[in-house]
C-alpha positions as CSV (number, residue, x, y, z in Angstrom):
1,X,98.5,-108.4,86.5
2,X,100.5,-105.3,87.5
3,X,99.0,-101.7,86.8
4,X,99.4,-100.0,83.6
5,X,101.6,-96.7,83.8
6,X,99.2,-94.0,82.2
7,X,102.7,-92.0,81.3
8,X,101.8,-88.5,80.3
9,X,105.6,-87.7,79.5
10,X,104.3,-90.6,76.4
11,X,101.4,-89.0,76.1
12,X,102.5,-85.8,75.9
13,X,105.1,-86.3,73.0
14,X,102.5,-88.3,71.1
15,X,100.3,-85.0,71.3
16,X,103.0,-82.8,70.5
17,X,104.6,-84.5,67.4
18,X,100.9,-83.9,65.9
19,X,100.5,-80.4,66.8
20,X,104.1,-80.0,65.5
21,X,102.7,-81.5,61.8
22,X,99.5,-79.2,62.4
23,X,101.5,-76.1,62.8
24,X,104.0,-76.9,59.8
25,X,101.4,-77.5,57.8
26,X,99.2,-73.8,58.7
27,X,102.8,-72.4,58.2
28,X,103.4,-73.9,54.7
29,X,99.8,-73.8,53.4
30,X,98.0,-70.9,54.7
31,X,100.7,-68.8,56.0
32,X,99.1,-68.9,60.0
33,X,101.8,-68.7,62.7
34,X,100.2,-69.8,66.2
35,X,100.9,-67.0,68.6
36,X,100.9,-67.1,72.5
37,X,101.6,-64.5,75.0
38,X,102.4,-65.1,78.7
39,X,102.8,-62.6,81.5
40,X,104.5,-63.0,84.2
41,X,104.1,-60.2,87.3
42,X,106.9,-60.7,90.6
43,X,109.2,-63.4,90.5
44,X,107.7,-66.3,92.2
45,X,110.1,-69.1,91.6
46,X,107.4,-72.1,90.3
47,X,105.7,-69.1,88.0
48,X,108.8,-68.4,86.6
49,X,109.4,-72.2,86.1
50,X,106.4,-73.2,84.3
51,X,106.4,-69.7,82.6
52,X,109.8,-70.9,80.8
53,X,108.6,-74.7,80.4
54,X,105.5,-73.0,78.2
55,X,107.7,-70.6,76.2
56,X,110.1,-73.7,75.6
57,X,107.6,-75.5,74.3
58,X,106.0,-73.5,72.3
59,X,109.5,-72.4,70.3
60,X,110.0,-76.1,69.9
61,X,106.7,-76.6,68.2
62,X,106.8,-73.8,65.6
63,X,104.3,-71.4,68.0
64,X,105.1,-67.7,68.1
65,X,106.1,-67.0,71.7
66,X,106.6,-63.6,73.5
67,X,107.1,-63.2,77.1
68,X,106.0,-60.4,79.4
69,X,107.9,-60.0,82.5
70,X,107.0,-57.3,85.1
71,X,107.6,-56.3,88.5
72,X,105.6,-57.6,91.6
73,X,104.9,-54.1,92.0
74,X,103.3,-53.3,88.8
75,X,99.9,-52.1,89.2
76,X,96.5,-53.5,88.7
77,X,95.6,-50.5,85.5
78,X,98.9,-51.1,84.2
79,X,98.4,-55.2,83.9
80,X,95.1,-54.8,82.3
81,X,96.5,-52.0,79.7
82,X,98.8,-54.7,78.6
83,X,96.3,-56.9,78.0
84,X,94.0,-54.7,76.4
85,X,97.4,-54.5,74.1
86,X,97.3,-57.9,73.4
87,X,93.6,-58.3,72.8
88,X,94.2,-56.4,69.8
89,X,97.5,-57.9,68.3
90,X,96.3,-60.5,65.2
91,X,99.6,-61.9,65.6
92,X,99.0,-63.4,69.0
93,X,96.1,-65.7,69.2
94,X,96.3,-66.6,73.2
95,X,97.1,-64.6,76.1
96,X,98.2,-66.1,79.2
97,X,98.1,-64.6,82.4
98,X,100.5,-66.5,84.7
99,X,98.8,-67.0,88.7
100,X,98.9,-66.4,91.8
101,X,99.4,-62.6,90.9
102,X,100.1,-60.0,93.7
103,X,97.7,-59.5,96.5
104,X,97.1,-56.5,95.3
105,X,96.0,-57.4,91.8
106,X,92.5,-58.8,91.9
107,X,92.9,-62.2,89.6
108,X,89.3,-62.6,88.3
109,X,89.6,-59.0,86.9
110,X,92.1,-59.8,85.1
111,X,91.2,-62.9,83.4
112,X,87.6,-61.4,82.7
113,X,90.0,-59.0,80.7
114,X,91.1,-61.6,78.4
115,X,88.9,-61.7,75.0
116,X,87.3,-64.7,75.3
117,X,88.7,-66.0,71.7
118,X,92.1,-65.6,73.5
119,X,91.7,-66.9,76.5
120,X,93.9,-70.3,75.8
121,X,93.7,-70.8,79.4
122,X,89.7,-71.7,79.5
123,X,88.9,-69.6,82.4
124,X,87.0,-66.8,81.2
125,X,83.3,-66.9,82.4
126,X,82.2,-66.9,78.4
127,X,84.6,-70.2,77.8
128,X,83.6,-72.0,81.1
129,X,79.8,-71.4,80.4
130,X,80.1,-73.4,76.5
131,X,81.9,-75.7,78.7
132,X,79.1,-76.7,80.3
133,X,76.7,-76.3,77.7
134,X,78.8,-78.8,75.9
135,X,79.7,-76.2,73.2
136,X,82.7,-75.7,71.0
137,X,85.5,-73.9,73.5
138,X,88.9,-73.8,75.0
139,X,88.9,-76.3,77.6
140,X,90.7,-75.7,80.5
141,X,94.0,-77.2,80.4
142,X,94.3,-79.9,82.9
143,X,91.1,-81.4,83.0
144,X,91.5,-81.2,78.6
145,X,95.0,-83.4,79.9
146,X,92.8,-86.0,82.1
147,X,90.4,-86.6,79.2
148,X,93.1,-87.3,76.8
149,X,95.2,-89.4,79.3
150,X,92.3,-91.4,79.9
151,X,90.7,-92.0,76.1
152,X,94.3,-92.6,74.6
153,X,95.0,-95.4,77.5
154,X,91.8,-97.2,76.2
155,X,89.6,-96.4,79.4
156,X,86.3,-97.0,78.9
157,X,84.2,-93.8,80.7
158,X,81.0,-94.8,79.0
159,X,78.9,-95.8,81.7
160,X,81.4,-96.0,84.7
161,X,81.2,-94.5,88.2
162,X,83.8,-91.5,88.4
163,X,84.7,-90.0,91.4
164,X,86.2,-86.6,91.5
165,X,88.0,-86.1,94.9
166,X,88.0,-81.9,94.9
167,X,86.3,-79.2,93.8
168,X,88.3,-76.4,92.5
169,X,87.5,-74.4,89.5
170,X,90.9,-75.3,87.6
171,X,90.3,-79.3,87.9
172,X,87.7,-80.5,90.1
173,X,84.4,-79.0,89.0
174,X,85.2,-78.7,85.0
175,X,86.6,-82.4,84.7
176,X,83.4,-83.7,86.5
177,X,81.3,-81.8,84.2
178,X,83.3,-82.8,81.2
179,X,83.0,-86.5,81.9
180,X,79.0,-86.0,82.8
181,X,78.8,-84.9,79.2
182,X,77.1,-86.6,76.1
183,X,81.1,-87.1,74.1
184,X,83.7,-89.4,73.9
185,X,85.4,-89.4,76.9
186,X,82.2,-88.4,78.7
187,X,79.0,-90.4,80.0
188,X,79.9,-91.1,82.9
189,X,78.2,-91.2,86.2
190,X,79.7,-88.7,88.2
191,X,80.5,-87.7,92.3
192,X,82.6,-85.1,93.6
193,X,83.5,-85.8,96.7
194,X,84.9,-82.6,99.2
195,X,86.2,-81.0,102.5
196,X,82.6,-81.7,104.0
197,X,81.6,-85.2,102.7
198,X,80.9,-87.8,104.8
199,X,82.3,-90.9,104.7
200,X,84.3,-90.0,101.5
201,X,86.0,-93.8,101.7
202,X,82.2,-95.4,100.3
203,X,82.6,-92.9,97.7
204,X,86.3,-94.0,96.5
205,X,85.5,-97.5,97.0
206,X,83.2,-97.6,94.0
207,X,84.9,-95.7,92.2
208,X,85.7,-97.5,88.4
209,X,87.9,-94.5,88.1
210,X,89.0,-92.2,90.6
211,X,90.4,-88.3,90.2
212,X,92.3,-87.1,92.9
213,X,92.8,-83.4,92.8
214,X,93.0,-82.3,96.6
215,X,96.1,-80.9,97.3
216,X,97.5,-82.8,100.3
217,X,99.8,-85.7,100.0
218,X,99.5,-89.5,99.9
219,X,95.8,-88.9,101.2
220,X,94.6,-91.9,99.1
221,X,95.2,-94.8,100.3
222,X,95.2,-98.7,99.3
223,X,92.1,-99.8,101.1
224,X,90.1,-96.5,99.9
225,X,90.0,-97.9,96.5
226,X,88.0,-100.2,94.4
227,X,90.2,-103.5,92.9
228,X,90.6,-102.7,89.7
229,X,90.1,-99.2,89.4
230,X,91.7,-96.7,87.0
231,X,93.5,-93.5,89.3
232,X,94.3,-90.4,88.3
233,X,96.5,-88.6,90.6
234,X,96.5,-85.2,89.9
235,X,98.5,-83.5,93.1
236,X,101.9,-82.4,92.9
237,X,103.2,-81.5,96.7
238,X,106.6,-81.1,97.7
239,X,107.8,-83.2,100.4
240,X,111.4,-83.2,100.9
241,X,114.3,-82.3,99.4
242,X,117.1,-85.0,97.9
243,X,120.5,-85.1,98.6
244,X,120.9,-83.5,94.9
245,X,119.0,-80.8,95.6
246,X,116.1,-81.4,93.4
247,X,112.3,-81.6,95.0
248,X,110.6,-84.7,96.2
249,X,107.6,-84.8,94.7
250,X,104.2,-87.0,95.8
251,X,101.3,-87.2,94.8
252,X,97.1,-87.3,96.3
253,X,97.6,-90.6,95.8
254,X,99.8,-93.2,97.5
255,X,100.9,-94.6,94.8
256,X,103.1,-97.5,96.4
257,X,100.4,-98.7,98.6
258,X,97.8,-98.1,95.8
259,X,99.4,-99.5,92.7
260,X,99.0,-103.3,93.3
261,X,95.4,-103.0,93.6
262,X,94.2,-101.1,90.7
263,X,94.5,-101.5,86.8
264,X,95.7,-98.9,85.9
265,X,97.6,-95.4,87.7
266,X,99.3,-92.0,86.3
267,X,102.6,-91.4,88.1
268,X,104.0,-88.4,90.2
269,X,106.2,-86.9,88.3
270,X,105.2,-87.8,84.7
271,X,101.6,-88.3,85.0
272,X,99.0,-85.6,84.5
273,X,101.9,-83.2,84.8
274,X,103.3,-83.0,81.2
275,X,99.6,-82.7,80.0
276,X,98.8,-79.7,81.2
277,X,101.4,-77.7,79.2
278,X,100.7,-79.6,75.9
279,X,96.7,-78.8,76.2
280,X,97.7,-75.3,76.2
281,X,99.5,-75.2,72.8
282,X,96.3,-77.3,71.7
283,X,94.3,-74.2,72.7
284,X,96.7,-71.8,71.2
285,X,96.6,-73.6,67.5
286,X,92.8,-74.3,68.3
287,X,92.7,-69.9,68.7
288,X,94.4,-69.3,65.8
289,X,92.5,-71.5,63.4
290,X,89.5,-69.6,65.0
291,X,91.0,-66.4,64.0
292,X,91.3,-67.0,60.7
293,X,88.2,-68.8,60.1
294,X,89.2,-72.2,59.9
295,X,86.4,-73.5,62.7
């Protein structure tokens, strides 16, 4: 039987047409307009990118959305004053902080900076510990994706093995801890396999679902996985270049050698991709039903 498609372009839309209904409906009943802020600091050409995807996004779902542009030469005091600004504005109930910043900007300062019950993003230290506590929180944006790809696709975690192949602080650690946990979408037995881990293949080989999040290319091969196994690529590396100018884009995963043998796969482009993006306007309505006492 060939592999299912997890499609989170689908998945994605399906998501959005409901937030869409949620926000008309806080508009209409309780006068509550969703607001997001992002900042942008230099002009680092995939920043600026995604920067734009989120503010179109959020415009076409009814969200408040201002934009913060600054020189790469703006300075440290000056960043954080602006978000001290937007800690106190009731009309904007998430702050975003577009990364990598200038090397003279120290990043963790500047996220710590965000109020906690505006940090859409889910990495301030306050949102990451309920995280693992299993508490009520904004959950970080891509591994909040995975779980969604994964439970709306029909894939059992209950019980299976997962094997997380990185172990970065966007994706890596807080999906493994999120499947770990006692929730839907969760109970799972989980490894997180690394630079240093030996023999990493027995690892993906037993995997009933395998997350790749590693950063290098087509790593993953055919004969690394288990038959029948559910993979979740989520790498996005630039290979090439098409004759039409536009990127070549692959995955951690190999997907043509890989895609015969499993059950089920998320493609790259159009796989955990699109998720991202959409989990952050779920954060952002999510902050502003906060804010006015509706959780």
């Amino acid at each position: 039987m060939p592999a299912q498609i997890i499609s989170g372009i689908e998945t994605a839309k399906s998501i959005r047409e409901e937030l869409a209904i949620e926000i008309a409906d806080l508009k209409t009943r309780h006068g509550l307009v969703p607001g997001l802020v992002t900042i942008l600091v230099g002009e680092d050409p995939a920043s600026q990118s995604y920067v734009a995807a989120k503010n179109k996004t959020a415009h076409a779902l009814g969200i408040h959305s201002e934009q913060v542009t600054l020189p790469a030469e703006t300075s440290e005091a000056e960043l954080l004053a602006i978000v001290g600004e937007y800690n106190a504005n009731s009309a904007i109930h998430g702050i975003l902080v577009q990364l990598p910043l200038p090397r003279h900007i120290d990043e963790a300062k500047v996220l710590f900076a965000i109020a906690p019950q505006k940090d859409v993003d889910g990495f301030h230290p306050v949102n990451v510990g309920k995280m693992m506590l299993g508490q009520q929180c904004y959950l970080p944006c891509t591994p909040h994706g995975i779980l969604e790809l994964l439970q709306r696709s029909g894939v059992e975690t209950s019980g299976a093995e997962v094997v997380v192949v990185g172990r970065s602080n966007i994706v890596g650690k807080p999906i493994a801890n999120l499947m770990l946990q006692k929730r839907a979408g969760g109970n799972a037995t989980v490894t997180v396999c690394h630079t240093r881990t030996k023999d990493m293949d027995f690892h993906t080989r037993r995997a009933d679902i395998l997350i790749v999040a590693a950063g290098v290319p087509k790593m993953i091969k055919g004969n690394q996985v288990k038959p029948g196994a559910v993979v979740i690529d989520v790498g996005v590396n630039r290979i090439g270049q098409a004759e039409n100018g536009k990127a070549v884009l692959a995955g951690d995963v190999d997907f043509q050698d890989v895609v015969d043998k499993v059950s089920a796969i998320t493609p790259v482009p159009g796989g955990v991709g699109p998720m991202t993006i959409t989990m952050l306007m779920k954060n952002t309505v999510q902050a502003a039903r906060q804010a006015a006492g509706m959780i």
